[in-house]
C-alpha positions as CSV (number, residue, x, y, z in Angstrom):
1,X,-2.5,26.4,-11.2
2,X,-4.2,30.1,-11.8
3,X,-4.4,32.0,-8.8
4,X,-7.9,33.9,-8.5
5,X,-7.5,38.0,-9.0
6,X,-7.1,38.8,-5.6
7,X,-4.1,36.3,-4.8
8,X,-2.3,37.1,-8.7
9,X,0.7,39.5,-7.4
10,X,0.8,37.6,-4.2
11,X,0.9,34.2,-6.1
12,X,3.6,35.7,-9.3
13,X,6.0,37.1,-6.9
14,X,6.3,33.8,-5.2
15,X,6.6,31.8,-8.5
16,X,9.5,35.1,-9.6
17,X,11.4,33.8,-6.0
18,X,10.8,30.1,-6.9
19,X,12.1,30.4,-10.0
20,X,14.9,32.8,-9.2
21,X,16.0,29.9,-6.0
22,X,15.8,27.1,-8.4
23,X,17.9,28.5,-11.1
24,X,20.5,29.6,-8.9
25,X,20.4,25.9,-7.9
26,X,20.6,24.5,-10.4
27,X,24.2,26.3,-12.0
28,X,25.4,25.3,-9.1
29,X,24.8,21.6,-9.4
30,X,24.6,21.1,-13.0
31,X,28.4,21.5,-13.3
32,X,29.2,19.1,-10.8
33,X,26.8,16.6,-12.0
34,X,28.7,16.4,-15.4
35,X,31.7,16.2,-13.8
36,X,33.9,13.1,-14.7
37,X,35.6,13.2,-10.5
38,X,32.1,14.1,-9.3
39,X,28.3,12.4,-10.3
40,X,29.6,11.8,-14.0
41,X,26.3,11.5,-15.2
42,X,27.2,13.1,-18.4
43,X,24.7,12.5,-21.0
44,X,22.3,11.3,-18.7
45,X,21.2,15.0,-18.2
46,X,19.8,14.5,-21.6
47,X,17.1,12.8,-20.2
48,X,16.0,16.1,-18.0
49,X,15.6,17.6,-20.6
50,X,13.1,15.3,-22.5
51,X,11.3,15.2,-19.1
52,X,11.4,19.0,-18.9
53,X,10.1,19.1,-22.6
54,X,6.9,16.3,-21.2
55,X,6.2,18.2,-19.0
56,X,5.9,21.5,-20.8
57,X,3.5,19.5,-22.9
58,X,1.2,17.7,-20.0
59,X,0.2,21.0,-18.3
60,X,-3.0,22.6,-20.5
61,X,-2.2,26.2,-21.0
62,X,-4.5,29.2,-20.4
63,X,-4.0,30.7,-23.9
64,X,-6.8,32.8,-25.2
65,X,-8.4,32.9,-22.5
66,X,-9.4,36.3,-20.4
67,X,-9.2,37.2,-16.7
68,X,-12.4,36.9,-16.2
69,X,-13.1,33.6,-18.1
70,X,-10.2,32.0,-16.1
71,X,-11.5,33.8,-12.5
72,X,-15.3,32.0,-13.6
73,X,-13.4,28.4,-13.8
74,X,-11.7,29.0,-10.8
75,X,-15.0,29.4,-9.2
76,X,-16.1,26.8,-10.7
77,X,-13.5,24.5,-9.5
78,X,-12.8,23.7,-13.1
79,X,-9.9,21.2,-13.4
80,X,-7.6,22.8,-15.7
């Protein structure tokens, strides 16, 4: 989702925290979940990525667009 103008900083320092929270997480976990004496899931994790990598791909991006041409969908209530 594209925040509108107003909410932008608001909205990108929250996705900074998010992403900051969930990669701390996720070096924590990820060595125990390869782990032979803990999860041993192995190559499993494999499949995170390929669903990582989908999902990368579902989500339409905003390239090439402006500001103000992504502000006027918003408005709109465009689905992106």
């Amino acid at each position: 989702e594209v925040a509108q103008l107003s909410l932008r900083a608001h909205t990108q320092a929250l996705g900074t925290v998010v992403t900051g929270v969930a990669g701390m997480t996720w070096a924590f976990i990820l060595p125990y979940l390869v782990n032979p004496n803990e999860a041993n899931l192995g190559g499993k994790i494999g499949i995170l990525a390929f669903c990582g990598l989908g999902g990368w791909y579902y989500f339409p991006g905003k390239n090439g667009k402006s500001f103000a041409e992504i502000d006027t969908l918003y408005e709109a209530k465009v689905a992106s």
